[in-house]
N, C-alpha and C positions, 0 to 999 in steps of 0.2 A: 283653639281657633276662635271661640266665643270670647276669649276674653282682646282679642286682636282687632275681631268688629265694635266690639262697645271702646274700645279708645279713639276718643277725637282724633281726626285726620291731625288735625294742624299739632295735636299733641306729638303724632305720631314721627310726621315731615318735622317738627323743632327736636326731637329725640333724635333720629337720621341725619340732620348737620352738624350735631355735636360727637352722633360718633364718626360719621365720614370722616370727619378731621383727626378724630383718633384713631382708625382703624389699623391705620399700620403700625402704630407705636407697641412698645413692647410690653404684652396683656397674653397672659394666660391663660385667661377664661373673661367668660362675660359675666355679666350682671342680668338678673332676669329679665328686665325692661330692655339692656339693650339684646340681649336675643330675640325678645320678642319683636323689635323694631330691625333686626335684618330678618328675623324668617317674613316679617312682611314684606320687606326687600324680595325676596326669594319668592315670594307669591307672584310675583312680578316677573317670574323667570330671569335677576337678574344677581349677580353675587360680584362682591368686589376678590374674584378673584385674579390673580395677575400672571397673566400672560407673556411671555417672552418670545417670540419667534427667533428662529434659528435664522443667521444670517445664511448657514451653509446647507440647509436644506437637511441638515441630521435630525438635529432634535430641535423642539422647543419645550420652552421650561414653565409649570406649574406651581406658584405660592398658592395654599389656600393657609387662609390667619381663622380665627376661632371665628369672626365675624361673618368671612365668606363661609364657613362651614357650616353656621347656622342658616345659610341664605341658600347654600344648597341643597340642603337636607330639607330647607322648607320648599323651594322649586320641585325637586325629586318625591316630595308627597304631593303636590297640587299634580303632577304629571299622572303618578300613580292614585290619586282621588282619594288619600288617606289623609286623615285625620291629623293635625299638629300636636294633638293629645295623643294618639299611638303609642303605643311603647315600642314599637322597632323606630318611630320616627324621635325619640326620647333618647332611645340607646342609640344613635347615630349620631348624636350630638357628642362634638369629642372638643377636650381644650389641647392647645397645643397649637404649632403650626406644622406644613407638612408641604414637602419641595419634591418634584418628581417629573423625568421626562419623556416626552413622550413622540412619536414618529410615525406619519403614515406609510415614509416609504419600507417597502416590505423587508428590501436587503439591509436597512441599516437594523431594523430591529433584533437581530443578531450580537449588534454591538451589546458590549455589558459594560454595566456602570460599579462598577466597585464602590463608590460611592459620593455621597454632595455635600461640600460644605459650603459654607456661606462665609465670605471675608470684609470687613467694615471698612469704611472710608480711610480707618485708621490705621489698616493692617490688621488687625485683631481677627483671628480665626475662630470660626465658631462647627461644632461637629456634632451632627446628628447624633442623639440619643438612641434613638431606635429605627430598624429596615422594615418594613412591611410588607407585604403583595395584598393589596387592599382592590377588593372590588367594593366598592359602595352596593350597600344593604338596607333595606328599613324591615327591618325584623328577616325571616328568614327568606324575604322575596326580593330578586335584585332589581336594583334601581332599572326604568326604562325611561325613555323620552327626555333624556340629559344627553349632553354629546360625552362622545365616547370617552375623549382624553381627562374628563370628570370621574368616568365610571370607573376605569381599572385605570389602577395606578402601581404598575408593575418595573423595578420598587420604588416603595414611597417610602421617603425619608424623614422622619420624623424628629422637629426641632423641640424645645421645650419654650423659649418664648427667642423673639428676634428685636435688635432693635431699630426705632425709628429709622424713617430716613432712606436714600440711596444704600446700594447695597450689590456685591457681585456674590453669584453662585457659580459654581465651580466645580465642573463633572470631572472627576477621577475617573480613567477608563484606560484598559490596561495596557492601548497605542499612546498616551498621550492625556491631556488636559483640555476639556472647552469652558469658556468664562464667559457669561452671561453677564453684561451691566441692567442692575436695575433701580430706576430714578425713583423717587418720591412720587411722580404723578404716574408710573405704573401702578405702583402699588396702590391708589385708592382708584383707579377706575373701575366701571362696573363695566362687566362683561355679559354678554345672553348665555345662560347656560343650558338652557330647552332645545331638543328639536322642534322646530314646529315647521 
C-alpha cells in the first residue's frame, strides 16, 4: 500500500491508459507495476470488469481478466480495511480469466449450467480449463461490502487467457444454449464494484 502512495499520480493515470487499452488483450498475468496500477483502480471501488445483462431476464454474464481481478481484490480489502500487503489479499490475486453467470431471479437459479465457452469472431471455440464454486476470500475472512454477483460465483469457469477483441459466451444448459455478444467497449469499461 505504501508503495502505491509514494508513486506520482500522473505516473500512476500514464500507467492506467496504457493498460486500459490493453486490458482485454490476451495476458495471463500482470506485471507488478501494472497490478499495482489496477489495485489503485480498485481502491476507487472500480474494476474493468464486464458485464452482460441478460436480454431475457435469466442470467447476466461476468468476465473478470487478471487486471479486473487485481481491482477487485484491491476494492474488497479497502472495504474490509486490510492491507494491500496481506497475505490473504496476495493469495487472492489469481492469473487467468474467469466467466460466470449469475441471477437474482429466485426460480431461475435452479437452472444449471453444464458449462461456458467462449466462441471468436472467427468461429474458433475456446473451453474452459477449469469449474469452480469460488466465493471470493482474502485469507480466511469472506469478502464484504462488494456486490453480490462479484462474491460468489457459483460456477465459475475458468479460462487460461482469452483473446482481444469482440467475443460471444455461450451457456450450455441442459434445455438449450444462451449466447451472450460481447463488444470491445464491454470489455474495457469500468464498473462500481462496492456497496456503498
Amino acid at each position: 500500500m505504501n508503495r502505491l502512495r509514494r508513486t506520482p499520480t500522473v505516473a500512476i493515470a500514464a500507467l492506467f491508459i496504457v493498460i486500459r487499452v490493453q486490458c482485454h488483450a490476451a495476458q495471463q498475468s500482470l506485471t507488478a507495476e501494472e497490478t499495482a496500477a489496477w489495485m489503485a483502480v480498485g481502491q476507487r471501488c472500480e474494476a474493468p470488469v464486464t458485464r452482460i445483462p441478460s436480454r431475457d431476464g435469466t442470467f447476466d454474464i461476468y468476465i473478470e481478466s487478471p487486471a479486473a481481478r487485481a481491482a477487485v481484490v484491491a476494492a474488497t480489502a479497502r472495504m474490509m480495511q486490510k492491507s494491500l500487503e496481506a497475505r490473504g489479499v496476495k493469495t487472492a490475486l489469481k492469473d487467468g480469466y474467469r466467466i460466470w453467470a449469475s441471477s437474482d431471479a429466485r426460480g431461475l437459479r435452479i437452472q444449471t449450467i453444464d458449462r461456458i465457452s467462449v466462441r471468436t469472431p472467427g468461429g474458433a471455440s475456446i473451453e474452459a480449463t477449469d469449474v469452480r464454486r469460488e466465493r471470493l476470500f482474502l485469507g480466511t475472512v469472506a469478502s464484504h461490502g462488494i456486490i453480490e454477483p462479484l462474491r460468489a460465483r457459483f460456477p465459475e469457469f475458468v479460462f487460461s487467457t482469452l483473446p482481444p477483441g469482440p467475443l460471444e459466451v455461450v451457456l450450455h444448459m441442459p434445455g438449450g444454449i444462451q449466447r451472450y455478444r460481447v463488444t470491445e467497449q464491454d470489455r474495457s469499461r469500468l464498473i462500481d464494484v462496492c456497496n456503498r
